[in-house]
Backbone as CSV, one residue per row, in Angstrom:
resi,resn,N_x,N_y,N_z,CA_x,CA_y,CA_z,C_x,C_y,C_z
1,UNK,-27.122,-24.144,-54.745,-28.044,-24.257,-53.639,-27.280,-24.478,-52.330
2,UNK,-26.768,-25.269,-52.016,-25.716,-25.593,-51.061,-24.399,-24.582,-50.465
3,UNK,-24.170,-23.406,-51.650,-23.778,-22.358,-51.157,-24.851,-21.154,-50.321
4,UNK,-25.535,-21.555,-50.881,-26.845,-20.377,-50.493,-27.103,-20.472,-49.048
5,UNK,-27.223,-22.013,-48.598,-27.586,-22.228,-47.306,-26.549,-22.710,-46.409
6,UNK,-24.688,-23.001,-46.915,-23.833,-22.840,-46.200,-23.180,-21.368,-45.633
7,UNK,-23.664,-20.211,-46.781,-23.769,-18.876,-46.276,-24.575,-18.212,-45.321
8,UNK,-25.798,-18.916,-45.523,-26.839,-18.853,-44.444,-26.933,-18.988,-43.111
9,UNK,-25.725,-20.456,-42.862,-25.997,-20.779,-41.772,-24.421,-21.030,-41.275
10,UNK,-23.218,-21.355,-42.153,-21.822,-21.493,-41.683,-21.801,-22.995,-41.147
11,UNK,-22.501,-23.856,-41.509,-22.700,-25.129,-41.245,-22.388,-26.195,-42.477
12,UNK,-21.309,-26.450,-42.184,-20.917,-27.795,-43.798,-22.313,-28.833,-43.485
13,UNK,-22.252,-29.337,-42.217,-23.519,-30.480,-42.085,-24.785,-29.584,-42.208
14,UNK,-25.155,-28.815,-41.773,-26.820,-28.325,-41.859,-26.795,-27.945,-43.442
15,UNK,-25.871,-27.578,-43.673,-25.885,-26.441,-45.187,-26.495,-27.867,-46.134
16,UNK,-25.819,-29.264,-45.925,-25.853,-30.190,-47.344,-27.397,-30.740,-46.765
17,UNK,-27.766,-30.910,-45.077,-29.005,-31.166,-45.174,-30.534,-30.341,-45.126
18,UNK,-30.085,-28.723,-45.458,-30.888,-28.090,-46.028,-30.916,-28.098,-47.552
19,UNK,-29.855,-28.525,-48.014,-29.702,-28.556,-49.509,-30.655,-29.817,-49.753
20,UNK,-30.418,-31.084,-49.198,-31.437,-32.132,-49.368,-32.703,-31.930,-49.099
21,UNK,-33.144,-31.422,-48.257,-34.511,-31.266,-47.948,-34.843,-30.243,-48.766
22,UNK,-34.329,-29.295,-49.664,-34.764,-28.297,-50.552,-35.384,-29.195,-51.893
23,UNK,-34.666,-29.784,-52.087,-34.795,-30.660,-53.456,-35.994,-31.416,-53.223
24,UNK,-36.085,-32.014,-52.100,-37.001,-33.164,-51.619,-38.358,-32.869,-51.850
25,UNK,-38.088,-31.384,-50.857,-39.502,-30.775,-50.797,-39.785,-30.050,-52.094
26,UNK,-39.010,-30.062,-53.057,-39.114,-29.328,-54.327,-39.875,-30.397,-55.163
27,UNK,-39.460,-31.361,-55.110,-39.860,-32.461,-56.021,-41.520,-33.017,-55.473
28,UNK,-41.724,-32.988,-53.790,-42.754,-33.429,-53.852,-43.982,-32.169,-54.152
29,UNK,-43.496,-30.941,-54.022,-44.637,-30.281,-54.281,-44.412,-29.097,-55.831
30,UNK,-43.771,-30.202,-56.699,-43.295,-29.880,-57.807,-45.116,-29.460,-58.709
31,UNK,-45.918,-29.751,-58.283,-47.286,-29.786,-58.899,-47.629,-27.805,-58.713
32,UNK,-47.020,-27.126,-57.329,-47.932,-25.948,-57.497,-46.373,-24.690,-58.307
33,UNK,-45.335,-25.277,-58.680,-44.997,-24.540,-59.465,-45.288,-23.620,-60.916
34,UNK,-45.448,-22.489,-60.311,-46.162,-21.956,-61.395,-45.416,-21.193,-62.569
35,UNK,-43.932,-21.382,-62.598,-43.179,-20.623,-63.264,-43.149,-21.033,-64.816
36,UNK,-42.392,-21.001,-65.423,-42.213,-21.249,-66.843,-40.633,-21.097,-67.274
37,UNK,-40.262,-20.327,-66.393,-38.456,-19.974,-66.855,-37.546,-21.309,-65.799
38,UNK,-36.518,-21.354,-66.556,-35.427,-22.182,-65.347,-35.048,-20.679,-64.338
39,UNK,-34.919,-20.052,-64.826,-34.537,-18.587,-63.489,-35.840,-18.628,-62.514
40,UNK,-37.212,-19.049,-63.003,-38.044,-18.880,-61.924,-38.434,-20.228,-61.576
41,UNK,-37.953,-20.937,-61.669,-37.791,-22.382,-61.305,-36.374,-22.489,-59.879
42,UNK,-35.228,-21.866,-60.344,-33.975,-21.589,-59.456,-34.765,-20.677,-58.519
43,UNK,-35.194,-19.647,-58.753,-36.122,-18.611,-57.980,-37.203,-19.211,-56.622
44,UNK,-37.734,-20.371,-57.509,-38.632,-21.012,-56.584,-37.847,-22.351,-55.141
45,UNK,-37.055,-22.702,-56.137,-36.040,-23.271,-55.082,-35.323,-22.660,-54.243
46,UNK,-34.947,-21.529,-54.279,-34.199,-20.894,-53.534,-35.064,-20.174,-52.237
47,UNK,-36.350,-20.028,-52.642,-37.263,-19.425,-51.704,-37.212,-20.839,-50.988
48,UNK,-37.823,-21.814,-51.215,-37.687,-22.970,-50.510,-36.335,-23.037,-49.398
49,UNK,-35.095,-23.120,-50.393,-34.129,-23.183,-49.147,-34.120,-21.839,-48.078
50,UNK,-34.476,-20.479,-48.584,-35.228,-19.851,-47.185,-35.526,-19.889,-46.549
51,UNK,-36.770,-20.308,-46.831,-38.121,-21.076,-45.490,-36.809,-22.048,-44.977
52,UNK,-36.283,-22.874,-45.320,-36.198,-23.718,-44.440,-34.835,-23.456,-43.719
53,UNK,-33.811,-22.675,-44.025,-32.595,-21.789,-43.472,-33.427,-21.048,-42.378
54,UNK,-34.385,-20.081,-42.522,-34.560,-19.334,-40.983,-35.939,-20.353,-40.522
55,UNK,-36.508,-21.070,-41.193,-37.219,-22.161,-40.073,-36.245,-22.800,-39.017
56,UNK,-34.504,-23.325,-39.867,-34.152,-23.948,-39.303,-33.701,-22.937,-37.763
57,UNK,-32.957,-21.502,-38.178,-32.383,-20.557,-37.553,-33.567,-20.532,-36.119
58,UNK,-34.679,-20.291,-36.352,-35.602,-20.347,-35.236,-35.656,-21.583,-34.455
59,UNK,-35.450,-22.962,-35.018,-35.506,-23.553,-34.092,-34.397,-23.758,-33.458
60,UNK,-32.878,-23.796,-33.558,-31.901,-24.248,-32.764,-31.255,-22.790,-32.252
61,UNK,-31.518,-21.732,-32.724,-30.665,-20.299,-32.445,-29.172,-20.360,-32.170
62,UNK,-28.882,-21.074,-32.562,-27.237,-21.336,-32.651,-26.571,-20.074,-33.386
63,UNK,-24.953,-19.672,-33.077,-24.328,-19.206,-33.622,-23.143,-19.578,-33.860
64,UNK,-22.248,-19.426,-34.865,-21.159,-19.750,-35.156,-19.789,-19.016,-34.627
65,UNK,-19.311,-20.089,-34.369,-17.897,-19.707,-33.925,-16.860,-19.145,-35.153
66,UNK,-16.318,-18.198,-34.919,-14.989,-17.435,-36.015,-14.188,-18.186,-36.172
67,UNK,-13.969,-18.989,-35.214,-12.762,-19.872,-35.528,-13.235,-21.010,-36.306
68,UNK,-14.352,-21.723,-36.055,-14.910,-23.072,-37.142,-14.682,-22.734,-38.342
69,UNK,-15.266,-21.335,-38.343,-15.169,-20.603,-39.927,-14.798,-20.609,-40.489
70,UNK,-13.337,-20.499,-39.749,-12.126,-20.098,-40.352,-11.505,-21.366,-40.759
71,UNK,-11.639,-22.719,-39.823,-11.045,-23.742,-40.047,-11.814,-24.973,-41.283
72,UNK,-12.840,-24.486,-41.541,-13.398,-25.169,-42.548,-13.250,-24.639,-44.308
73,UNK,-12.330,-23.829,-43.715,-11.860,-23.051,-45.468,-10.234,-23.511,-45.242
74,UNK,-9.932,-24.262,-44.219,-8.368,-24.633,-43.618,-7.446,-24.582,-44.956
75,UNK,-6.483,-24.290,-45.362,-5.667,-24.924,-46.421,-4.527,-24.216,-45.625
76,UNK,-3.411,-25.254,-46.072,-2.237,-24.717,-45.219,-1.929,-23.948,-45.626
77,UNK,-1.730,-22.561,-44.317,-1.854,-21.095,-44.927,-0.139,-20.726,-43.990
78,UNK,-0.003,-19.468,-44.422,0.963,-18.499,-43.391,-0.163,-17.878,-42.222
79,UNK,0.714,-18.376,-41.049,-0.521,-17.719,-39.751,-0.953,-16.054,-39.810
80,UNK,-0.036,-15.516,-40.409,0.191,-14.360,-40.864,-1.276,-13.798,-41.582
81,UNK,-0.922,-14.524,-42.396,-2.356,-14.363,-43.237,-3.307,-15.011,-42.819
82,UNK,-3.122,-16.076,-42.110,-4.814,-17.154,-41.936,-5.161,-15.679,-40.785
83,UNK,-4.158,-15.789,-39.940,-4.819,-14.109,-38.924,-5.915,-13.063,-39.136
84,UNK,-4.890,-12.835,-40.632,-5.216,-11.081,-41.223,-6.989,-11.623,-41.778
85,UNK,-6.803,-12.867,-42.388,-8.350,-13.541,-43.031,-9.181,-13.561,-42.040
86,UNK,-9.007,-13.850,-40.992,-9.637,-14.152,-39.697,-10.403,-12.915,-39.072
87,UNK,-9.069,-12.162,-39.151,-9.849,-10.585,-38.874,-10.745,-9.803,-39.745
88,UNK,-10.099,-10.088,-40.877,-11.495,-9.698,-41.843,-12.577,-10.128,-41.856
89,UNK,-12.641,-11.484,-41.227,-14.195,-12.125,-41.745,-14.568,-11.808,-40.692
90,UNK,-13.841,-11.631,-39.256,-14.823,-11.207,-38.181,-15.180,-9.892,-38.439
91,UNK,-14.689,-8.692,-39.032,-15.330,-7.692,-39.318,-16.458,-7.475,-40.124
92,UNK,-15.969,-8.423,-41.050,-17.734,-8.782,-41.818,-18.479,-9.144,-41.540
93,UNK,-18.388,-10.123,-40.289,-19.640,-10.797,-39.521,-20.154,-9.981,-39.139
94,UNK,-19.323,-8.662,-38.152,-20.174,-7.913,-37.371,-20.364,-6.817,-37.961
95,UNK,-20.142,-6.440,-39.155,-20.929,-5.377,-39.600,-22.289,-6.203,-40.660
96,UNK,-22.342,-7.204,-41.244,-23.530,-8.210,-41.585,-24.859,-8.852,-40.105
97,UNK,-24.121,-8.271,-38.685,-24.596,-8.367,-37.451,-25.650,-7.676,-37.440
98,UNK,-24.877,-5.571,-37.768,-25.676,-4.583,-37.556,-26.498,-4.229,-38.689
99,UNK,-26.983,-5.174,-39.638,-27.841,-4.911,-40.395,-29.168,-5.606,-40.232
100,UNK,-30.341,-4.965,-40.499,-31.186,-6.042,-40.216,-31.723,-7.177,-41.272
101,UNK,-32.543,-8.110,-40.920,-31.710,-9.698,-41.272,-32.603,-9.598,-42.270
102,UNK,-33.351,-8.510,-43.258,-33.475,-8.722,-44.797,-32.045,-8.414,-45.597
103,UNK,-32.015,-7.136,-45.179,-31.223,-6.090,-45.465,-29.564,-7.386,-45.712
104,UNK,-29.499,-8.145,-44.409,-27.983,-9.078,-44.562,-28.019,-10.488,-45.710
105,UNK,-29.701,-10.780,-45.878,-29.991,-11.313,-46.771,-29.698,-11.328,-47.914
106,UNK,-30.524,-10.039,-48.003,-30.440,-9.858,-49.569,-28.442,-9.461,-50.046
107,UNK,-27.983,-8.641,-49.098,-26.158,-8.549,-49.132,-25.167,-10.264,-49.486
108,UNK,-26.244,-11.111,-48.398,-25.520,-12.276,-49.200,-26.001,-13.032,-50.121
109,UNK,-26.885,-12.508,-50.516,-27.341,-13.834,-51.651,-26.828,-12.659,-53.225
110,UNK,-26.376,-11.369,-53.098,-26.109,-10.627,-54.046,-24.426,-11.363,-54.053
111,UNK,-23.826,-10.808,-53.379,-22.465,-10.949,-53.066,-21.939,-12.396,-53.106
112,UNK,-21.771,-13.484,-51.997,-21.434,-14.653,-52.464,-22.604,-15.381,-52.733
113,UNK,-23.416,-15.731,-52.976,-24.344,-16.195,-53.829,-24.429,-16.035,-55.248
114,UNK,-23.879,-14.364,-55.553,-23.883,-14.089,-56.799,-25.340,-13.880,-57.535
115,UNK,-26.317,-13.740,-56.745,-27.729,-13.924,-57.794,-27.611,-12.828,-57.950
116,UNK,-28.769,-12.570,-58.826,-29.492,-11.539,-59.893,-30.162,-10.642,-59.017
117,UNK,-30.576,-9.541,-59.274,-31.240,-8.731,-58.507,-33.222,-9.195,-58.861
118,UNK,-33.170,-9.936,-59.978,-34.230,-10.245,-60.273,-34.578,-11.926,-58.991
119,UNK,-33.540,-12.737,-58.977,-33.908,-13.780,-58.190,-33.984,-13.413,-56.780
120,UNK,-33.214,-12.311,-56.416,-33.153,-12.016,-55.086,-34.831,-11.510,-54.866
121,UNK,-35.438,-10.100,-55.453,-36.289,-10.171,-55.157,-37.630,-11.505,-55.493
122,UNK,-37.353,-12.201,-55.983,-37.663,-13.850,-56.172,-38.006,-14.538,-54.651
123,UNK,-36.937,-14.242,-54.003,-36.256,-15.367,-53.137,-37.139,-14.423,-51.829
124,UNK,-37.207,-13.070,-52.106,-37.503,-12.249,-50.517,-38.858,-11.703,-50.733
């Protein structure tokens, strides 16, 4: 869960307190779950951390800096390479830019998220 919405948003602090408020709000309105599987149980949580990833996205419209990005994966690297990493992820940002924001969705919750094609359409 906490990857889902640190991919979401590139935020170590927002990511763990969307992760809390996912659970929170999971547990108190644990009554209209209607699933039966743990996949549609993960399914239902994950829609939750949705709503509340682009609730959050609408209210502050913030964007992330390349360099935070880069420095919160820090491990002492060769500049060489922390560079070449740097440039790659900014190319991924901006081609994840020119897509529109189902379309970059569903790309990250397949890719580093790793879900199912079954939870994704779950989640969207």
């Amino acid at each position: 869960m906490y990857d889902f919405c640190y991919f979401k948003t590139f935020d170590k602090e927002t990511a763990e307190d969307i992760t809390s408020e996912v659970f929170i709000k999971g547990i108190k309105n644990i009554v209209s779950f209607r699933g039966e599987t743990e996949a549609e149980l993960t399914s239902w949580f994950l829609r939750i951390a949705y709503n509340l990833v682009v609730d959050g996205a609408r209210a502050h419209k913030e964007t992330a800096d390349i360099e935070d990005i880069a420095e919160t994966h820090g491990e002492s690297v060769d500049h060489a390479v922390a560079i070449d990493s740097k440039n790659k992820l900014e190319e991924v940002l901006g081609y994840l830019d020119t897509l529109e924001p189902l379309h970059k969705d569903i790309l990250i919750m397949r890719i580093w998220d790793e879900m199912s094609f079954v939870d994704i359409a779950a989640v969207t």
